[in-house]
mmCIF file as gemmi writes it, N, C-alpha and C atoms, coordinates in Angstrom:
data_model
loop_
_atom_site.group_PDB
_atom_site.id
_atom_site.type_symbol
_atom_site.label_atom_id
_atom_site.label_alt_id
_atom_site.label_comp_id
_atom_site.label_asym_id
_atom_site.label_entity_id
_atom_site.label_seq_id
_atom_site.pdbx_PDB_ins_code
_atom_site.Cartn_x
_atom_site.Cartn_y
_atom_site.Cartn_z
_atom_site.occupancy
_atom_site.B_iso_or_equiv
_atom_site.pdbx_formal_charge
_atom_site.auth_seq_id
_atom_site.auth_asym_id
_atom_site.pdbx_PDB_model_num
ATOM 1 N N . UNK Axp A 1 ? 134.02 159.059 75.403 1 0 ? 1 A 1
ATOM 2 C CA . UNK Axp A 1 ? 134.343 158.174 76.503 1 0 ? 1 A 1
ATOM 3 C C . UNK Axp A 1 ? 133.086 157.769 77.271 1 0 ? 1 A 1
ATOM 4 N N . UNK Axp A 2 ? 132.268 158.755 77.659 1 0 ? 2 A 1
ATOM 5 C CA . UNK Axp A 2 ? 130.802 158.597 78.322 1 0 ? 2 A 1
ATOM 6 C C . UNK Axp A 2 ? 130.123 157.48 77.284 1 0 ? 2 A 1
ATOM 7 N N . UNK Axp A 3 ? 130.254 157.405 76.366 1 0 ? 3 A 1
ATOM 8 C CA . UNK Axp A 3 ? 129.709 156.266 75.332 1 0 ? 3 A 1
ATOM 9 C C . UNK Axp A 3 ? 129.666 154.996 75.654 1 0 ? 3 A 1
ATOM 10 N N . UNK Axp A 4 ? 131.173 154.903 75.564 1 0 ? 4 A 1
ATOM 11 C CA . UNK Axp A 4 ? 131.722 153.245 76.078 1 0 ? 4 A 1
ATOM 12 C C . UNK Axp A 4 ? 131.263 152.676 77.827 1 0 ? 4 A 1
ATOM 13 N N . UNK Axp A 5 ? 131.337 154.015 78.598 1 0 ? 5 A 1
ATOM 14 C CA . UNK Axp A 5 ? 130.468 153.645 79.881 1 0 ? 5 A 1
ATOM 15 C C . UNK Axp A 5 ? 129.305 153.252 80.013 1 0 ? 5 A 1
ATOM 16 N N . UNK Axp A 6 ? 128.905 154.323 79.372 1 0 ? 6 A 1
ATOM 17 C CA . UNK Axp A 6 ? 127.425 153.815 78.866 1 0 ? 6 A 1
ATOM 18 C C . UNK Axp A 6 ? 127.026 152.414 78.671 1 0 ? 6 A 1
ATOM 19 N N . UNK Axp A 7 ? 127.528 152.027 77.599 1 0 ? 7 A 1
ATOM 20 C CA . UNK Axp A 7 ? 127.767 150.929 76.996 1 0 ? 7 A 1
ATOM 21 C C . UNK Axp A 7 ? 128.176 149.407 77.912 1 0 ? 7 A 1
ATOM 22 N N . UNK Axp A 8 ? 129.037 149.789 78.429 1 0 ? 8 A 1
ATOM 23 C CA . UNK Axp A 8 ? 129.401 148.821 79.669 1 0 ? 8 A 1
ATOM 24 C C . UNK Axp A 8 ? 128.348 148.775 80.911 1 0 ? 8 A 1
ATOM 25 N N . UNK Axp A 9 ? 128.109 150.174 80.852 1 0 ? 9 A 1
ATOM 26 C CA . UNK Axp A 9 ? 126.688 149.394 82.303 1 0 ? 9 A 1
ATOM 27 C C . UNK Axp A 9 ? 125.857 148.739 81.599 1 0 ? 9 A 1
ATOM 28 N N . UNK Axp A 10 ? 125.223 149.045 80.638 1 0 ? 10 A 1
ATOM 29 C CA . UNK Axp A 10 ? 124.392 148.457 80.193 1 0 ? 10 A 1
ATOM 30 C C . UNK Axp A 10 ? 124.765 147.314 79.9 1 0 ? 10 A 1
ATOM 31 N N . UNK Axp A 11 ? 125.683 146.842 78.994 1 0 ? 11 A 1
ATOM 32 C CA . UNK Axp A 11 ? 125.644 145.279 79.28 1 0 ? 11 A 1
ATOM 33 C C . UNK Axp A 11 ? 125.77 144.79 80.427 1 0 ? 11 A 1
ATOM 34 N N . UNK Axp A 12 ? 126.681 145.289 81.616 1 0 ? 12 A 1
ATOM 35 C CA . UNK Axp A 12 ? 126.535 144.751 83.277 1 0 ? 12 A 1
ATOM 36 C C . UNK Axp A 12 ? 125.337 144.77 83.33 1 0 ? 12 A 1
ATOM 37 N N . UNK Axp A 13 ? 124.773 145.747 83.136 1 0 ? 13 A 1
ATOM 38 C CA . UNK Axp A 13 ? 122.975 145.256 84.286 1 0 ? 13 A 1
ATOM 39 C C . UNK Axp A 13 ? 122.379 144.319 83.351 1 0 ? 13 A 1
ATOM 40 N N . UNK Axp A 14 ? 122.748 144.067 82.073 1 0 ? 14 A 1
ATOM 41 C CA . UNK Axp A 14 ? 121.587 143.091 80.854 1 0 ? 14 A 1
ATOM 42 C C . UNK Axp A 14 ? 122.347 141.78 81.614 1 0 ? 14 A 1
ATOM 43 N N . UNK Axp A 15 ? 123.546 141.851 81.72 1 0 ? 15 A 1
ATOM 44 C CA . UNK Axp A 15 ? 123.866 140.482 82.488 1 0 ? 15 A 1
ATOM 45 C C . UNK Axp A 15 ? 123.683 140.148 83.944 1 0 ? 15 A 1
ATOM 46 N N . UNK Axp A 16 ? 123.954 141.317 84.47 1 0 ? 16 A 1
ATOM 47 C CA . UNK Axp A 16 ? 123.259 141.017 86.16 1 0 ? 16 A 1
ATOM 48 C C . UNK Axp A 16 ? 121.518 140.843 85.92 1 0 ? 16 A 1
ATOM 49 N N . UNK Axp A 17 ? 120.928 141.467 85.4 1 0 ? 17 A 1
ATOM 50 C CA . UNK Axp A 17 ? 119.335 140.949 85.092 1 0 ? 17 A 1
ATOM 51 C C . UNK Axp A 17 ? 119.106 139.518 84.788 1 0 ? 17 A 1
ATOM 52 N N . UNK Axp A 18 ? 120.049 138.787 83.945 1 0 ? 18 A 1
ATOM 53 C CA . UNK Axp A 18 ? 119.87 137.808 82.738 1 0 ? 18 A 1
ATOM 54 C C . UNK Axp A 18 ? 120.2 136.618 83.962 1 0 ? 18 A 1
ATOM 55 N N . UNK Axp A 19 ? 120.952 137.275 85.011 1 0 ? 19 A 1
ATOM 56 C CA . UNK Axp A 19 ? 121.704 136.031 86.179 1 0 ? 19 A 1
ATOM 57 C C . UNK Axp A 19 ? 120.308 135.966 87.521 1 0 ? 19 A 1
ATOM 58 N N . UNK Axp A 20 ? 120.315 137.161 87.193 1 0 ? 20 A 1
ATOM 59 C CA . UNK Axp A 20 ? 119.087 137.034 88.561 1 0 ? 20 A 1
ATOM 60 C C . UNK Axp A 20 ? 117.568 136.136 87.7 1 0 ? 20 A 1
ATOM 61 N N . UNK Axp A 21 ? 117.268 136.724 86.487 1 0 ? 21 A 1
ATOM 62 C CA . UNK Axp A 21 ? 116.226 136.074 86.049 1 0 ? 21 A 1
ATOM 63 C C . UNK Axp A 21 ? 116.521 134.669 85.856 1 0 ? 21 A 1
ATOM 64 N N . UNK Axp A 22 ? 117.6 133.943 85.899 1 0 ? 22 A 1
ATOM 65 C CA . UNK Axp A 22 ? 118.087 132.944 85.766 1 0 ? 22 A 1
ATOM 66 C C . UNK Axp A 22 ? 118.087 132.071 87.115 1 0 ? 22 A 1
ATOM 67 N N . UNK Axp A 23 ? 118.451 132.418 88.06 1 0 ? 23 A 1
ATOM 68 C CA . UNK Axp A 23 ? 118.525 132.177 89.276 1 0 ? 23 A 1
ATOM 69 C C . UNK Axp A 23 ? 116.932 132.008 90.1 1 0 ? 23 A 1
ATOM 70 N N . UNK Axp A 24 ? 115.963 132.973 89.697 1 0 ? 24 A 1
ATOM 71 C CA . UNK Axp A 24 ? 114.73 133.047 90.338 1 0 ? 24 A 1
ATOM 72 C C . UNK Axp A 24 ? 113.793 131.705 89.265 1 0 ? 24 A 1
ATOM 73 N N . UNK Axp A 25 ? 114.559 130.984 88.297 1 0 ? 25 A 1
ATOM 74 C CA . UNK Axp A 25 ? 113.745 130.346 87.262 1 0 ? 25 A 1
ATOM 75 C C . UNK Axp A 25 ? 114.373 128.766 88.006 1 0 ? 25 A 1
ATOM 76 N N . UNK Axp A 26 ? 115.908 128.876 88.554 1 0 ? 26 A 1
ATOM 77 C CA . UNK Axp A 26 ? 116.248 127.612 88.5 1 0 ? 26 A 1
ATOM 78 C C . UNK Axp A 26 ? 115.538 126.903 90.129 1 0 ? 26 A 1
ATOM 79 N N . UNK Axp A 27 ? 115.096 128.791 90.911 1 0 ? 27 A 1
ATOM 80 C CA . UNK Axp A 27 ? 114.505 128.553 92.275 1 0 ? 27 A 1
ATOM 81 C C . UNK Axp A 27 ? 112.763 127.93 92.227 1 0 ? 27 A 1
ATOM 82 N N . UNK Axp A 28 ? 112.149 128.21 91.431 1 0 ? 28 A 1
ATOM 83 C CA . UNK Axp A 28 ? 110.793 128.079 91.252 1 0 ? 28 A 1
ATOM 84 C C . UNK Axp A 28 ? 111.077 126.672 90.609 1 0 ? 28 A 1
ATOM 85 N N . UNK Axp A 29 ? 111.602 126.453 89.843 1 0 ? 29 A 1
ATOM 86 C CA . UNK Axp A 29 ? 111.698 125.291 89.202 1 0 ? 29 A 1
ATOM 87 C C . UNK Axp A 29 ? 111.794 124.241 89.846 1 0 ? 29 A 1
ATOM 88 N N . UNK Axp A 30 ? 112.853 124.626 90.975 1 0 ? 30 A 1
ATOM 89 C CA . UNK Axp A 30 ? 112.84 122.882 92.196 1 0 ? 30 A 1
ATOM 90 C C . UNK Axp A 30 ? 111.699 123.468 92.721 1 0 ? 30 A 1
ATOM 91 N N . UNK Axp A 31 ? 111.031 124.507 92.922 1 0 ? 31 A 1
ATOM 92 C CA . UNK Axp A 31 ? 110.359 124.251 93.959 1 0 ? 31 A 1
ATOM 93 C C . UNK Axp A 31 ? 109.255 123.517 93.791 1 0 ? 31 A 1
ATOM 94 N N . UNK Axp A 32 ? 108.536 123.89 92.471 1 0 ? 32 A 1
ATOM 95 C CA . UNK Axp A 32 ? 107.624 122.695 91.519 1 0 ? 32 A 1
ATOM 96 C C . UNK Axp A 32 ? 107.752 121.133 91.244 1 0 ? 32 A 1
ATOM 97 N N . UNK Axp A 33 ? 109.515 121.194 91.273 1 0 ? 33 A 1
ATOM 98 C CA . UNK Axp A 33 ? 109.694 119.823 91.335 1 0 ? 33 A 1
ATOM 99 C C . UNK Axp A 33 ? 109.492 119.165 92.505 1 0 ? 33 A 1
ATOM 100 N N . UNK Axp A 34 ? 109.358 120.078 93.638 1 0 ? 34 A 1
ATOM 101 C CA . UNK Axp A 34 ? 109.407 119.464 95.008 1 0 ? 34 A 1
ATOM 102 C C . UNK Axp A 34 ? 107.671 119.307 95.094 1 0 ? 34 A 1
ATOM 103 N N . UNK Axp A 35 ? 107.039 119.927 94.543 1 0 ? 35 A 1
ATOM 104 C CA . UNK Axp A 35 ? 105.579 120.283 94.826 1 0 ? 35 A 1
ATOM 105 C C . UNK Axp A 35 ? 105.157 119.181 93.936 1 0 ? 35 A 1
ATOM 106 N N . UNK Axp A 36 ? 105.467 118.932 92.524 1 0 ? 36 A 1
ATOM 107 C CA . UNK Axp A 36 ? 105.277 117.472 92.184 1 0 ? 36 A 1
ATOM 108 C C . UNK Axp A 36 ? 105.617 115.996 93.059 1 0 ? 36 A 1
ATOM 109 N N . UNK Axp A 37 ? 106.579 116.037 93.16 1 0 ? 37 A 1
ATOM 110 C CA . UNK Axp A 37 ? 107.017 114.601 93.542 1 0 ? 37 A 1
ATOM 111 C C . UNK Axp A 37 ? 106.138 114.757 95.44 1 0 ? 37 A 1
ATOM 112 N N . UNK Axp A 38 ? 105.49 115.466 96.214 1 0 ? 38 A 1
ATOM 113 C CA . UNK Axp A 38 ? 104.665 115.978 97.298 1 0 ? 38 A 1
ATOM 114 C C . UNK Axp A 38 ? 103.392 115.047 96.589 1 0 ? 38 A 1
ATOM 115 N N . UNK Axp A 39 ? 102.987 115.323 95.518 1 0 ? 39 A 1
ATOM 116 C CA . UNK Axp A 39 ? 101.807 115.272 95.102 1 0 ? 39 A 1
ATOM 117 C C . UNK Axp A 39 ? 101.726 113.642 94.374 1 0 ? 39 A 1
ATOM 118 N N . UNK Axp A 40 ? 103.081 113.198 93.924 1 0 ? 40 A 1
ATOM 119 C CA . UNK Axp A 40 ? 103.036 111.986 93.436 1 0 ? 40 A 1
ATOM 120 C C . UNK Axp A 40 ? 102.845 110.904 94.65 1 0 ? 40 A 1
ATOM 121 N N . UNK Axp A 41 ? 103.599 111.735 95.654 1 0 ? 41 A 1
ATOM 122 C CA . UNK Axp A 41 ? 103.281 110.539 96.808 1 0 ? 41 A 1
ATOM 123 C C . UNK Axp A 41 ? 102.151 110.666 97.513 1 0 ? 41 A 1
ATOM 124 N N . UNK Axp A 42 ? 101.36 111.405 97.859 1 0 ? 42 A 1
ATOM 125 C CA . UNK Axp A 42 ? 100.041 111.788 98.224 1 0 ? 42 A 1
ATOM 126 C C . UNK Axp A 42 ? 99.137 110.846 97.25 1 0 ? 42 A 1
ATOM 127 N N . UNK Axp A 43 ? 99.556 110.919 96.226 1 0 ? 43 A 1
ATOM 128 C CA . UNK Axp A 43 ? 98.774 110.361 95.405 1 0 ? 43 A 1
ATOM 129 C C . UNK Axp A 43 ? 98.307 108.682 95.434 1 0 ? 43 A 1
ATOM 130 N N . UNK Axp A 44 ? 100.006 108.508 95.62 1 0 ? 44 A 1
ATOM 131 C CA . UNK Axp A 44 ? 99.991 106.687 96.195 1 0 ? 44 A 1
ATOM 132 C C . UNK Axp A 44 ? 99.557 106.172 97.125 1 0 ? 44 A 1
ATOM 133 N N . UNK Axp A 45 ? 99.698 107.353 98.293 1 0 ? 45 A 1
ATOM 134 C CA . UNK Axp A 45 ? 99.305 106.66 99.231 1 0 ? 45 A 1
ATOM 135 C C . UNK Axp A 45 ? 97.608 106.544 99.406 1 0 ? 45 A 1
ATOM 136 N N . UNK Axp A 46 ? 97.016 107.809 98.464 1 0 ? 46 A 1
ATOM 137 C CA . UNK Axp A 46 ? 95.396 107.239 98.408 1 0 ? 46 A 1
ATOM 138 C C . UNK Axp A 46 ? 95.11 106.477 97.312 1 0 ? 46 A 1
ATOM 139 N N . UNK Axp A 47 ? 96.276 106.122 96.485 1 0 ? 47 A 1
ATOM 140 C CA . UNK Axp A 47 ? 95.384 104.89 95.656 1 0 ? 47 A 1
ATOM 141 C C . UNK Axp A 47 ? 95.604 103.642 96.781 1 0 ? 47 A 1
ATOM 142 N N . UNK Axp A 48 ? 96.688 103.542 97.687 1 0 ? 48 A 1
ATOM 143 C CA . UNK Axp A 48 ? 96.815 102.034 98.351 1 0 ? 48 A 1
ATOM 144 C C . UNK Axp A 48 ? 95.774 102.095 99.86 1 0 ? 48 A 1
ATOM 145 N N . UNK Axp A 49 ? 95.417 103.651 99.955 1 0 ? 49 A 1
ATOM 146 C CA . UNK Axp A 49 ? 93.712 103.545 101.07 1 0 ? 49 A 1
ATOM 147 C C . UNK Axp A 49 ? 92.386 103.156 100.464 1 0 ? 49 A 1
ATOM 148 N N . UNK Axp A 50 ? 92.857 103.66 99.318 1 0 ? 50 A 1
ATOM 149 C CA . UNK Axp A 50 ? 91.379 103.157 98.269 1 0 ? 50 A 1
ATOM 150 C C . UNK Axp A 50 ? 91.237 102.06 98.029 1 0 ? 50 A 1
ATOM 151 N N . UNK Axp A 51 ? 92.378 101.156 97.852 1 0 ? 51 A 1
ATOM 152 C CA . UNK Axp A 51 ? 92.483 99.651 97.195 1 0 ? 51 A 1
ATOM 153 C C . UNK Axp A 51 ? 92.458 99.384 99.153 1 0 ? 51 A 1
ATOM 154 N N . UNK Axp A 52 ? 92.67 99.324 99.997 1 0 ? 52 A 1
ATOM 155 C CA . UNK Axp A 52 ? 92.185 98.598 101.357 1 0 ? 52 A 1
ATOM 156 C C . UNK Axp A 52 ? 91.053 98.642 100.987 1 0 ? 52 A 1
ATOM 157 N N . UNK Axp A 53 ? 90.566 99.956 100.82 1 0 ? 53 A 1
ATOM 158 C CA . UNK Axp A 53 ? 88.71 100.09 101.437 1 0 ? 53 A 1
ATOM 159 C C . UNK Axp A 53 ? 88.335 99.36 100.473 1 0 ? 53 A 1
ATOM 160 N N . UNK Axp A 54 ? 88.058 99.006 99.219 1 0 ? 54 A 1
ATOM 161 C CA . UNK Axp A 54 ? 87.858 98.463 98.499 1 0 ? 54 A 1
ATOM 162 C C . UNK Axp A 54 ? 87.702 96.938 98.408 1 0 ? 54 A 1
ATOM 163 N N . UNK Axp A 55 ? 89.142 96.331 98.628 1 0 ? 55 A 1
ATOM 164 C CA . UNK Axp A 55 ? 89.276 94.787 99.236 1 0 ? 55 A 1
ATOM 165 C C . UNK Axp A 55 ? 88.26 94.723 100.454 1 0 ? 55 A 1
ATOM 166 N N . UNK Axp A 56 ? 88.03 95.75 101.433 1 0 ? 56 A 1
ATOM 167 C CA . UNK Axp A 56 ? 87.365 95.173 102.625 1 0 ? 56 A 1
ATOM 168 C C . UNK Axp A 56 ? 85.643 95.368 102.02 1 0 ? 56 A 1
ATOM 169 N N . UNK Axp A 57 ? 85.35 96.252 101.228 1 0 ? 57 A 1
ATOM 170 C CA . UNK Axp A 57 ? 83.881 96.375 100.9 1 0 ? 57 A 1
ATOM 171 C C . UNK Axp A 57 ? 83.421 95.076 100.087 1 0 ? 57 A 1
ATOM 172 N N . UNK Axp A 58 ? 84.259 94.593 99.235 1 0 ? 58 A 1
ATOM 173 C CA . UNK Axp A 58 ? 84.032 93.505 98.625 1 0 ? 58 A 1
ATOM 174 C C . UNK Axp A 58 ? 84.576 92 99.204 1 0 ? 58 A 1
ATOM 175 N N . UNK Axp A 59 ? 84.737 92.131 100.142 1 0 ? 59 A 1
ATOM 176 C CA . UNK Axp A 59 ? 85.14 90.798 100.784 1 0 ? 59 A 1
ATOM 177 C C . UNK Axp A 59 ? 83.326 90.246 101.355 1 0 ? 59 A 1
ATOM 178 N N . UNK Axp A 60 ? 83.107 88.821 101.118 1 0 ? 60 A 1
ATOM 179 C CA . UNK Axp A 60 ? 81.923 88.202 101.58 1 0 ? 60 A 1
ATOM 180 C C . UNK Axp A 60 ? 81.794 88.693 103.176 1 0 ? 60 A 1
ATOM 181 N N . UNK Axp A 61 ? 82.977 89.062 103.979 1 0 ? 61 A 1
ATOM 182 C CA . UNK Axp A 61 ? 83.143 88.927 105.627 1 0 ? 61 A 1
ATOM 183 C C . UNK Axp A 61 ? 84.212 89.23 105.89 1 0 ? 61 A 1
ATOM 184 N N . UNK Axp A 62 ? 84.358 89.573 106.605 1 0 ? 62 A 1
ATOM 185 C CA . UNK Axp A 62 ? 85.221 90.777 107.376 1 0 ? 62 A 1
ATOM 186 C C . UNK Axp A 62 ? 86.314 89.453 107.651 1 0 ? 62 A 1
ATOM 187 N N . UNK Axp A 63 ? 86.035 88.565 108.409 1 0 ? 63 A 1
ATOM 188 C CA . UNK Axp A 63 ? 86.967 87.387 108.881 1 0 ? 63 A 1
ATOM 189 C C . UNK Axp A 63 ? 87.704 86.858 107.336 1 0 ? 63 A 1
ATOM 190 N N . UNK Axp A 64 ? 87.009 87.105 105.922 1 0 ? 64 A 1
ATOM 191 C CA . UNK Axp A 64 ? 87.263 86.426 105.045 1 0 ? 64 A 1
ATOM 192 C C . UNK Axp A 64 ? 88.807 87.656 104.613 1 0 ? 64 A 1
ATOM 193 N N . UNK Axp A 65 ? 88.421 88.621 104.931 1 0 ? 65 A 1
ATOM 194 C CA . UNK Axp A 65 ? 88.984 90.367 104.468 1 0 ? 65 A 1
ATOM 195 C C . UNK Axp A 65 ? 90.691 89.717 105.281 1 0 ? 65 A 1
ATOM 196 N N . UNK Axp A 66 ? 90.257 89.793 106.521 1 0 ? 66 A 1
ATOM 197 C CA . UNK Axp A 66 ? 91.603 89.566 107.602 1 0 ? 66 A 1
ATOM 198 C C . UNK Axp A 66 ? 92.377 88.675 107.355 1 0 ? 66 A 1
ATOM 199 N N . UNK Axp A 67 ? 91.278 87.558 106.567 1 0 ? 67 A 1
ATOM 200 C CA . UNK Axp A 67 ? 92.659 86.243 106.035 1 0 ? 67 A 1
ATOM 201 C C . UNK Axp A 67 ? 93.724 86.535 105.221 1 0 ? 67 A 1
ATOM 202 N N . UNK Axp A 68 ? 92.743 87.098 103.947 1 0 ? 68 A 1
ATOM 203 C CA . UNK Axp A 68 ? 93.428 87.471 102.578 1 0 ? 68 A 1
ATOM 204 C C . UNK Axp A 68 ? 94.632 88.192 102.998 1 0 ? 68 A 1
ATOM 205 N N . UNK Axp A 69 ? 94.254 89.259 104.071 1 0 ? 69 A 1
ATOM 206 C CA . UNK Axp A 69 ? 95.417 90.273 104.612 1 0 ? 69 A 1
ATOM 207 C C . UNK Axp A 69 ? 96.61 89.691 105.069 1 0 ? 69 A 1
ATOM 208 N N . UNK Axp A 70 ? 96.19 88.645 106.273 1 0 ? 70 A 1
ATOM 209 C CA . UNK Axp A 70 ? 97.136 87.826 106.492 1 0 ? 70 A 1
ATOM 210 C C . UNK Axp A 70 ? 98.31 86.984 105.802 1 0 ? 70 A 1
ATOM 211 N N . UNK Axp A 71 ? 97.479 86.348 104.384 1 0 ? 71 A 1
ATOM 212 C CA . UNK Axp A 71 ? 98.015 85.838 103.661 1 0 ? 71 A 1
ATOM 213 C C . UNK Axp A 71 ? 99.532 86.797 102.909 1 0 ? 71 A 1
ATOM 214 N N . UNK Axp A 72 ? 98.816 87.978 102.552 1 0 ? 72 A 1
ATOM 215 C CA . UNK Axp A 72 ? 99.741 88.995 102.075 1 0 ? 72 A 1
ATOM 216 C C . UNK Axp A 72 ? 100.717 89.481 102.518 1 0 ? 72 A 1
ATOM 217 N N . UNK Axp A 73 ? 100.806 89.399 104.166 1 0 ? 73 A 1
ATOM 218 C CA . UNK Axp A 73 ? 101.66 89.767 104.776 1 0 ? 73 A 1
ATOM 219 C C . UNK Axp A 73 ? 102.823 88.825 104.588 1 0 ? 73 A 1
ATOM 220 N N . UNK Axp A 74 ? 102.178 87.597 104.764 1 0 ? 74 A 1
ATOM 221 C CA . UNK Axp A 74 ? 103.402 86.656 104.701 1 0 ? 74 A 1
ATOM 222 C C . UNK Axp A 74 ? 103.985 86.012 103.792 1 0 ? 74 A 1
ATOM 223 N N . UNK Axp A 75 ? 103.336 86.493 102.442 1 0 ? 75 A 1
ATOM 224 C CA . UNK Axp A 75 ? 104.056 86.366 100.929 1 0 ? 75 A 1
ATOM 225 C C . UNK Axp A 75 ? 105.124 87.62 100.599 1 0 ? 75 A 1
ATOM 226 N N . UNK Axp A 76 ? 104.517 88.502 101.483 1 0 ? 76 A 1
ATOM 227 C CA . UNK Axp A 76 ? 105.676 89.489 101.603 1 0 ? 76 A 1
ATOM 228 C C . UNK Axp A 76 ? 106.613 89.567 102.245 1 0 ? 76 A 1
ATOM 229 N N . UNK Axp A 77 ? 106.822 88.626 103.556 1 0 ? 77 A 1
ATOM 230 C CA . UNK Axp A 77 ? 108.148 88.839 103.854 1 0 ? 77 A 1
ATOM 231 C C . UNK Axp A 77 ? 108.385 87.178 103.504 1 0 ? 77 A 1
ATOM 232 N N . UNK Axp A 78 ? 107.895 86.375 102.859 1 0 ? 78 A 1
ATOM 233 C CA . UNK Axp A 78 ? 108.574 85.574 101.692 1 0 ? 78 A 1
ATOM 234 C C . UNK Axp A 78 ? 108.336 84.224 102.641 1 0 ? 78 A 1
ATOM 235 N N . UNK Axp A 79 ? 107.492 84.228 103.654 1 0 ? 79 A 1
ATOM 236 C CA . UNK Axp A 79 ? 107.332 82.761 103.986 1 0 ? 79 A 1
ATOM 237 C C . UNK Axp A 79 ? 106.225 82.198 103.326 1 0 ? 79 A 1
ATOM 238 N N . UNK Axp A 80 ? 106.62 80.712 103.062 1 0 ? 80 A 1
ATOM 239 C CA . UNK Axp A 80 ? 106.103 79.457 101.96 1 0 ? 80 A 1
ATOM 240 C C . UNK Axp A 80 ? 104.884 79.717 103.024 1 0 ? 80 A 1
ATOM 241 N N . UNK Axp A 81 ? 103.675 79.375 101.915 1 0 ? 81 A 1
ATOM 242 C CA . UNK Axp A 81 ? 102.242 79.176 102.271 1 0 ? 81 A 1
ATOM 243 C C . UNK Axp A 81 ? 101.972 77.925 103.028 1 0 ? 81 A 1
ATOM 244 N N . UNK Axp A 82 ? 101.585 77.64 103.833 1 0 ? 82 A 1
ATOM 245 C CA . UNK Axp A 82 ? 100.868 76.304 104.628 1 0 ? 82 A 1
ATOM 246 C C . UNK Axp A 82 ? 100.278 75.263 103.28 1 0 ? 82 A 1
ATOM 247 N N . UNK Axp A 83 ? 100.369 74.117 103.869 1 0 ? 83 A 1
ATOM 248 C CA . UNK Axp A 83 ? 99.634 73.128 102.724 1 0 ? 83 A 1
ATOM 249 C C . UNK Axp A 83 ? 98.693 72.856 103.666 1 0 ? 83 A 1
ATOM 250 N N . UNK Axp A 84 ? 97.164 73.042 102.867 1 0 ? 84 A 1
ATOM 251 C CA . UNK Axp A 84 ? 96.227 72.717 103.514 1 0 ? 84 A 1
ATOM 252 C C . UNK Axp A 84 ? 96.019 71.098 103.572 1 0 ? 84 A 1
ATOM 253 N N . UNK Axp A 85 ? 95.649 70.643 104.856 1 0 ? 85 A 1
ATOM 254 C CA . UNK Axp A 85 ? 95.022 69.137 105.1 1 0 ? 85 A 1
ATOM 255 C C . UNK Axp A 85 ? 93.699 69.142 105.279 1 0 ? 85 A 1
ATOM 256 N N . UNK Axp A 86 ? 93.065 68.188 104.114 1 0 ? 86 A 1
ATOM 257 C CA . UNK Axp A 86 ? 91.274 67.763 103.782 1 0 ? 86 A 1
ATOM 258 C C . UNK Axp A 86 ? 91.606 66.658 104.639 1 0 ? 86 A 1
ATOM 259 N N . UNK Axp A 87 ? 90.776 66.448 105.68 1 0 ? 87 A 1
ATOM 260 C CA . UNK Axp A 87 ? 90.632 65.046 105.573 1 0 ? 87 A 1
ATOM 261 C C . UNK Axp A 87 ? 89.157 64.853 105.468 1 0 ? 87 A 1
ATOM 262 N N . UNK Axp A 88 ? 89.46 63.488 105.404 1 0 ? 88 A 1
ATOM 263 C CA . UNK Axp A 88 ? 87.719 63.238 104.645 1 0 ? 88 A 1
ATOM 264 C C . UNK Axp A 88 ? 87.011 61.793 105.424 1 0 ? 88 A 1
């Protein structure tokens, strides 16, 4: 009879082990996923500081930098560009 007890804890604890090691894998696991997607956005937001500094280092003039900016703003919220007038 001591056999079959035997027998039964031991599979209880191989399965209470198998649930906890299971549980501490599905906990680390978001937590990496959380520590990735942390790091994906960190990431964006210094490629879009890098691409400012960048546009402004290579602009001829700072006034030339502020236009372009300008321009962008307002293709983004979707108003039609001005038609320029030459006169001559």
């Amino acid at each position: 009879m001591s056999e079959w007890l035997y027998l039964t804890l031991f599979i209880l604890s191989v399965g209470g082990l198998s649930f906890v090691l299971w549980a501490q894998d599905r906990y680390w696991g978001n937590k990496v996923s959380e520590l990735e997607e942390n790091r994906r956005y960190e990431r964006q937001e210094w490629y879009e500081e890098r691409k400012q500094l960048l546009d402004r280092i290579q602009a001829p003039t700072f006034q030339d930098y502020k236009q372009a900016e300008i321009r962008m703003a307002k293709v983004e919220k979707g108003e039609p560009p001005k038609q320029a007038i030459h006169l001559e």
